[in-house]
C-alpha positions, 0 to 999 in steps of 0.5 A: 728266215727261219730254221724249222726249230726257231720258227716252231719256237716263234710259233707256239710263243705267239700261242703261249705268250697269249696265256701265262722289197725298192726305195733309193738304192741303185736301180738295175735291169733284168741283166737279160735274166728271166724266169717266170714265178711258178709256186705250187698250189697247196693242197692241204685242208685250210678251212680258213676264207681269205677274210678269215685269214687276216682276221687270225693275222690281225689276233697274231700280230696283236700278241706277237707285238704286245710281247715284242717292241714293234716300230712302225716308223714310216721312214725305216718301213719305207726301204721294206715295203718297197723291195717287197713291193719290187719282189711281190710284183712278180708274183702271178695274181693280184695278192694283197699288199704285205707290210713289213715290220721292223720288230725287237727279239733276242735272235735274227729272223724273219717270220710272217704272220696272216696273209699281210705282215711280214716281220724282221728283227733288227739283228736280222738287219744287221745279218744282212749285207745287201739289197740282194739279200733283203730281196731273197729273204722277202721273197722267202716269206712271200712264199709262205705267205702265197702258200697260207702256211699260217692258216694251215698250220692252225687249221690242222691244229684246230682239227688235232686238239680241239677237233674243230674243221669250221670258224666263223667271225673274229669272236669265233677265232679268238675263242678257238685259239685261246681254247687250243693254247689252253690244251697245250698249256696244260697238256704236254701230250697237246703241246707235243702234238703241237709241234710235231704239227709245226714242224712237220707242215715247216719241212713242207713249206721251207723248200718251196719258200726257197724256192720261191725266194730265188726265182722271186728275187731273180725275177725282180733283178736282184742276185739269187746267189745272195739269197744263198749266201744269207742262207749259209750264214744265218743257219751256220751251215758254213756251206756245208749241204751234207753228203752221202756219208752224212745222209748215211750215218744220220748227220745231215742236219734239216738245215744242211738238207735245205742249202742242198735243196737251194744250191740245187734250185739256183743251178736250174735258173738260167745262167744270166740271172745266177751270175748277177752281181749284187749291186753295192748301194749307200742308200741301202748301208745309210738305210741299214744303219739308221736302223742300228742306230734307232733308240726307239727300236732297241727299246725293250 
């Protein structure tokens, strides 16, 4: 889980850099709490086809893990994947199995790339306190993933600086992307153009990956109000959401908008599923530390 400048950031280094959730843990009902997953359709240009979708998640992901330690160990994934699995399930559809990857960076975040992969970094584990909060920060990714905010982004950015609304085969994408990263490596007026597209298409898509955070992870049976909580302390809020005053004078930052937006989405869930309690699980702790612990993640 991302703010809107940490993931612009994300974003444009996997460009630039080209160029210079249920294993173990204590099983729990629906606690009488249900809601039904409802996201909203996008409806903005993606001139990329489902196949073509994972094909520039294929490219993506190559960057982003020849610039950043990966770990595909199977025992660390096993506890992502199936919560992920958990909180996919309740998502309408068939979509496509997503795999989350543990990976290395200086900050705690989370970020998905293509249609398939999910990625966290270790000082995100180490953020997180619970299951429950595992399950809203899957759910939050799984949302951007169902609304192809990857593919949109690159298909208004394809559009805005080289003018192209069509791709072909992976050839083509590859060629398309190096040819827009060169344009913003060498044109600030392209690489201004660029984030403003970012971030624009991220105030978008945050609220509704919110959204779908807390309705997903309360659907699986885990705590929505800890999703909330991840919130505050991830984007240092302090559990401020502004005012009227802040909107007034300007001092309500994109963040404080947000938890705002995220209090108000927990309220209307039924009350069942806002008083579930988080459930306390060694499996998760013994989990979380042998991430801590694993020297072959924390090698740079």
């Amino acid at each position: 889980m991302c703010t809107v400048h940490r993931r612009v950031l994300i974003l444009l280094t996997v460009f630039l850099v080209a160029l210079s959730v249920f294993v173990g843990g204590t099983v729990r009902g629906q606690q009488s709490c249900t809601v039904t997953l409802a996201p909203s359709i996008p409806t903005t240009v993606n001139i990329f086809s489902i196949q073509q979708e994972r094909t520039l998640g294929d490219i993506e992901a190559g960057w982003v893990e020849s610039n950043y330690h990966a770990t595909h160990d199977e025992e660390l994934a096993a506890h992502l994947n199936a919560i992920a699995g958990r909180v996919l399930a309740q998502f309408p559809g068939d979509l496509a199995p997503v795999h989350v990857i543990l990976i290395d960076t200086p900050e705690a975040e989370s970020f998905s790339i293509g249609p398939e992969r999910i990625y966290i970094t270790r000082k995100m584990v180490v953020l997180l306190r619970n299951d429950d909060e595992l399950a809203g920060l899957l759910g939050h990714e799984l949302g951007h993933i169902l609304t192809h905010q990857n593919a949109i982004i690159v298909s208004q950015l394809f559009h805005a600086i080289l003018g192209v609304n069509a791709v072909s085969d992976r050839n083509d994408i590859l060629e398309k992307l190096r040819r827009m990263l060169d344009s913003i490596d060498r044109d600030k007026k392209s690489l201004r153009k660029a984030a403003e597209i970012i971030g624009r298409q991220e105030g978008i898509h945050q609220n509704e990956a919110d959204h779908v955070a807390l309705y997903a992870s309360a659907a699986a049976g885990f705590s929505p109000q800890s999703y909330v909580e991840l919130f505050e302390r991830s984007a240092g809020t302090n559990g401020s959401s502004g005012s009227i005053l802040t909107d007034y004078f300007g001092a309500t930052t994109s963040n404080l908008r947000r938890l705002r937006e995220v209090k108000k989405t927990l309220r209307q869930l039924p009350r069942p599923c806002r008083e579930m309690v988080p459930a306390a699980s060694v499996e998760f702790r013994t989990w979380q530390a042998a991430v801590m612990s694993d020297t072959d993640l924390a090698r740079q």
